[in-house]
Residue frames as qw, qx, qy, qz and C-alpha x, y, z in Angstrom:
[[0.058, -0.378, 0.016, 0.924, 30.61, 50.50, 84.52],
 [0.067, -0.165, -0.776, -0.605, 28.05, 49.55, 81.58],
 [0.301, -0.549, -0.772, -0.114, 25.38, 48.88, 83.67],
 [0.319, -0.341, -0.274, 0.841, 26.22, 51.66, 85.72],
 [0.215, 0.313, -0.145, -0.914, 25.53, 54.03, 83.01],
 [0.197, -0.292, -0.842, -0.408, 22.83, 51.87, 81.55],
 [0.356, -0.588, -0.726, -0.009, 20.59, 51.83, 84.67],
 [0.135, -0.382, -0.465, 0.787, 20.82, 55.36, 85.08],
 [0.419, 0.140, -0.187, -0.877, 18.29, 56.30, 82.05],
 [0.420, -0.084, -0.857, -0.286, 17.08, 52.85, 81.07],
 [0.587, -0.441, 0.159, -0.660, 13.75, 51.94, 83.92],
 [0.950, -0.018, -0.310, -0.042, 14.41, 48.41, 84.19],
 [0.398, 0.475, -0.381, 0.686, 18.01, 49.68, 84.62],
 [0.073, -0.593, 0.344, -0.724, 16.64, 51.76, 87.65],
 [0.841, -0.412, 0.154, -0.315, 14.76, 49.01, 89.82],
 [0.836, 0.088, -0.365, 0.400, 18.05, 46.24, 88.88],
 [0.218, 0.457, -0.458, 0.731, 20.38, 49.40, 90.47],
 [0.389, -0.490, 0.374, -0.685, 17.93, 49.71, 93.61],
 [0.878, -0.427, 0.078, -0.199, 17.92, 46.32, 94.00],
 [0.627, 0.464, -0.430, 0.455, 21.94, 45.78, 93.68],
 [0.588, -0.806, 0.044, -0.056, 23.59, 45.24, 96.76],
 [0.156, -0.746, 0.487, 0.426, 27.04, 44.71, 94.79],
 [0.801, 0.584, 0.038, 0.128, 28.04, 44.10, 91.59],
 [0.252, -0.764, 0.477, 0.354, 31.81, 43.42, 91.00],
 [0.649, 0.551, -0.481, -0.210, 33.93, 41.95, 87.84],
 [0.886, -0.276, 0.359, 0.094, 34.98, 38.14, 88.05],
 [0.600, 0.250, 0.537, 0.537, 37.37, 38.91, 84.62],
 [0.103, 0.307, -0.281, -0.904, 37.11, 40.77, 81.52],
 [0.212, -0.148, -0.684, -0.682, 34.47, 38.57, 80.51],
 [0.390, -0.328, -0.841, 0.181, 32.61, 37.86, 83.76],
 [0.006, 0.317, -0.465, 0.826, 30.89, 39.65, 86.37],
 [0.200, -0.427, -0.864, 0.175, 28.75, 38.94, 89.58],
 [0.292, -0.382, 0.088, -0.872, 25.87, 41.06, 91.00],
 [0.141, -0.242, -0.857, 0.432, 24.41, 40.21, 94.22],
 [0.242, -0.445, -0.343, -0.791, 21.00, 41.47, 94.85],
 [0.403, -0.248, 0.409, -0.780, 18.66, 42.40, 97.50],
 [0.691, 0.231, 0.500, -0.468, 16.00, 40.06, 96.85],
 [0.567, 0.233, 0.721, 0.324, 15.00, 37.90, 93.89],
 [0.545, 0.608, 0.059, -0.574, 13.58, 40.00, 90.84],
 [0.642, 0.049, 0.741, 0.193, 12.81, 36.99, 88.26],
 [0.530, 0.807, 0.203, -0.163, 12.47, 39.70, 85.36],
 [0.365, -0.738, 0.308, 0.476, 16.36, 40.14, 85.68],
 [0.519, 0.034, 0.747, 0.414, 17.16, 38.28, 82.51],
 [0.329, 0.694, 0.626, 0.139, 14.36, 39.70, 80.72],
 [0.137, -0.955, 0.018, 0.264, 15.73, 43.15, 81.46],
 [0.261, -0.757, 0.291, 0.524, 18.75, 42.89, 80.21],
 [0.401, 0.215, 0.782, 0.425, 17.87, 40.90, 76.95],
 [0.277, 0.789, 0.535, 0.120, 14.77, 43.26, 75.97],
 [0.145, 0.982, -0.023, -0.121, 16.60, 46.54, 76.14],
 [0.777, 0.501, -0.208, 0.318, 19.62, 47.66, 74.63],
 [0.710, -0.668, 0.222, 0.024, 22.27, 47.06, 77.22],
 [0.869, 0.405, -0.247, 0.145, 25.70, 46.92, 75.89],
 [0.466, -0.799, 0.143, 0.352, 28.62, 46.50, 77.23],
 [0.272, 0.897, -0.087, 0.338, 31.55, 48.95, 76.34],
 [0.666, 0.133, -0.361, 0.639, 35.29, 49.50, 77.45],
 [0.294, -0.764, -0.539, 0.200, 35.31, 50.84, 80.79],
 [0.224, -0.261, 0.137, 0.929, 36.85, 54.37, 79.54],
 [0.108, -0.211, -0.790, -0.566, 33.88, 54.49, 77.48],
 [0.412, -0.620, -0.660, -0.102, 31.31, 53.87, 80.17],
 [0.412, -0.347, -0.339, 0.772, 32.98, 56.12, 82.40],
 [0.259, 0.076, 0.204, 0.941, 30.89, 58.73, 80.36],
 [0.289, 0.139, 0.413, -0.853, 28.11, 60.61, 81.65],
 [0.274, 0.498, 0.820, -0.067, 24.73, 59.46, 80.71],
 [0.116, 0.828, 0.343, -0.428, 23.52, 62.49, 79.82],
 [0.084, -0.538, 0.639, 0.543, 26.57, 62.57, 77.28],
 [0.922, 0.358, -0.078, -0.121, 26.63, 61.12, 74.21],
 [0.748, -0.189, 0.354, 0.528, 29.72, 58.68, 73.21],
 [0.322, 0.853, -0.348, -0.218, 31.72, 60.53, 70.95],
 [0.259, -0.562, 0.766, 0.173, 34.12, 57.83, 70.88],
 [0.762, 0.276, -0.485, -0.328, 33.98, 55.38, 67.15],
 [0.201, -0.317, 0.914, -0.156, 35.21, 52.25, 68.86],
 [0.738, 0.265, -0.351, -0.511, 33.68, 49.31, 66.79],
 [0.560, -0.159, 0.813, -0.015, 33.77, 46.02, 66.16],
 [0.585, 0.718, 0.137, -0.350, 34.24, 44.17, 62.43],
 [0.788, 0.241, 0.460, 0.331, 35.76, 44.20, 59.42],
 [0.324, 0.666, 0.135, 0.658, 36.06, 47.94, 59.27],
 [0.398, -0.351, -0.322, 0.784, 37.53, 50.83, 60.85],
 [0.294, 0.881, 0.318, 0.192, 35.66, 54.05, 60.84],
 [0.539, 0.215, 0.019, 0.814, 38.01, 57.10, 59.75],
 [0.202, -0.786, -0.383, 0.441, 37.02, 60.07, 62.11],
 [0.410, -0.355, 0.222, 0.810, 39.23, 62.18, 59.81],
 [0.090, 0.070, 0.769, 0.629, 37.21, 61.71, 56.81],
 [0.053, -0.506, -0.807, 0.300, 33.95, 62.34, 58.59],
 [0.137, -0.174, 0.010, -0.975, 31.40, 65.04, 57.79],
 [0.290, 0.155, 0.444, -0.833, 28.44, 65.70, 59.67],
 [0.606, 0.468, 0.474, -0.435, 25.06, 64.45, 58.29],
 [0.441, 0.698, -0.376, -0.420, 27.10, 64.23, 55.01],
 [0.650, 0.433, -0.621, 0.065, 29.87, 61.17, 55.12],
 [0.627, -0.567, 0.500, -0.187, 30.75, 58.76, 57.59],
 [0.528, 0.579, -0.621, 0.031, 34.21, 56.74, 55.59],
 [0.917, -0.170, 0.290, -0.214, 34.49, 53.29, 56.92],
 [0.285, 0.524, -0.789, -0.144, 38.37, 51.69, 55.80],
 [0.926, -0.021, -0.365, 0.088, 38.51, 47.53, 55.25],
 [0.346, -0.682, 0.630, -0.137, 40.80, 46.46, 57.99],
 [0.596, 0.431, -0.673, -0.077, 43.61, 44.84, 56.51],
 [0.069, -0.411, 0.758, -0.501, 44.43, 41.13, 58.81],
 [0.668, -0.151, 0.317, -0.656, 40.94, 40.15, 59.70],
 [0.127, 0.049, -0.917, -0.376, 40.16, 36.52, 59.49],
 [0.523, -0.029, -0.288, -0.802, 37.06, 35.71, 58.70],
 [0.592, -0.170, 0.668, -0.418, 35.03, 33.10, 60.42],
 [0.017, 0.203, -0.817, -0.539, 35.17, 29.60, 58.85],
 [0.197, 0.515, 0.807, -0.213, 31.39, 28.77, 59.03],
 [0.122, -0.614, -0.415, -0.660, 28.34, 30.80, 57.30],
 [0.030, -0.020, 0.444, -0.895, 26.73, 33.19, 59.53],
 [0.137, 0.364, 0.830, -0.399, 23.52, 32.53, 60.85],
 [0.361, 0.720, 0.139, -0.576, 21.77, 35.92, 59.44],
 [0.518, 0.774, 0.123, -0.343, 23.55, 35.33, 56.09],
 [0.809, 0.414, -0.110, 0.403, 26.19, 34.94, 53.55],
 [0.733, -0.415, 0.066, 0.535, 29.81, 35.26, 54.95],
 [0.663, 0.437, 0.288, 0.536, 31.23, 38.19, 52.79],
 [0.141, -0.869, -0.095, 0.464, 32.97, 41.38, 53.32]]
């Protein structure tokens, strides 16, 4: 459903969809697409733009929509309650997390 609503604004998006002759899920982490023909940019397409995937309630939402929905990923939870427009956007520590036992690549481990 990601790609779905990806490749209906995204141009790369639109030439992967017209060559798709099915795409189904192999999992929750997996999935296959079969194609018409070869197109050896496929990789390049889906690395250079911003393609994410998103829970498929989520994707199920029009392009033409924005997400309204805060679903995250992290060390924090944002607090829709606490929001204001162009003013605040209130971000709580989530209590639980564990923290990864290595340094991160970009940088110091710390939240």
């Amino acid at each position: 459903m990601s790609l779905a609503r990806w490749s209906v604004k995204d141009p790369f998006g639109q030439v992967i969809a017209a060559l798709t002759e099915e795409m189904k899920p192999l999992g929750d982490k997996r999935f296959q697409m079969r194609l018409k023909k070869p197109f050896p940019q496929m990789l390049f397409a889906f690395g250079s733009r911003p393609c994410f995937m998103m829970p498929e309630r989520i994707a199920k939402t029009p392009a033409t929509e924005q997400i309204k929905d805060t679903t995250g990923s992290g060390p924090f939870r944002f607090r829709p309650d606490l929001w204001v427009s162009g003013a605040t956007a209130f971000r709580q520590s989530i209590t639980g997390i564990v923290k990864a036992p290595y340094p991160l690549f970009w940088g110091v481990n710390r939240v």
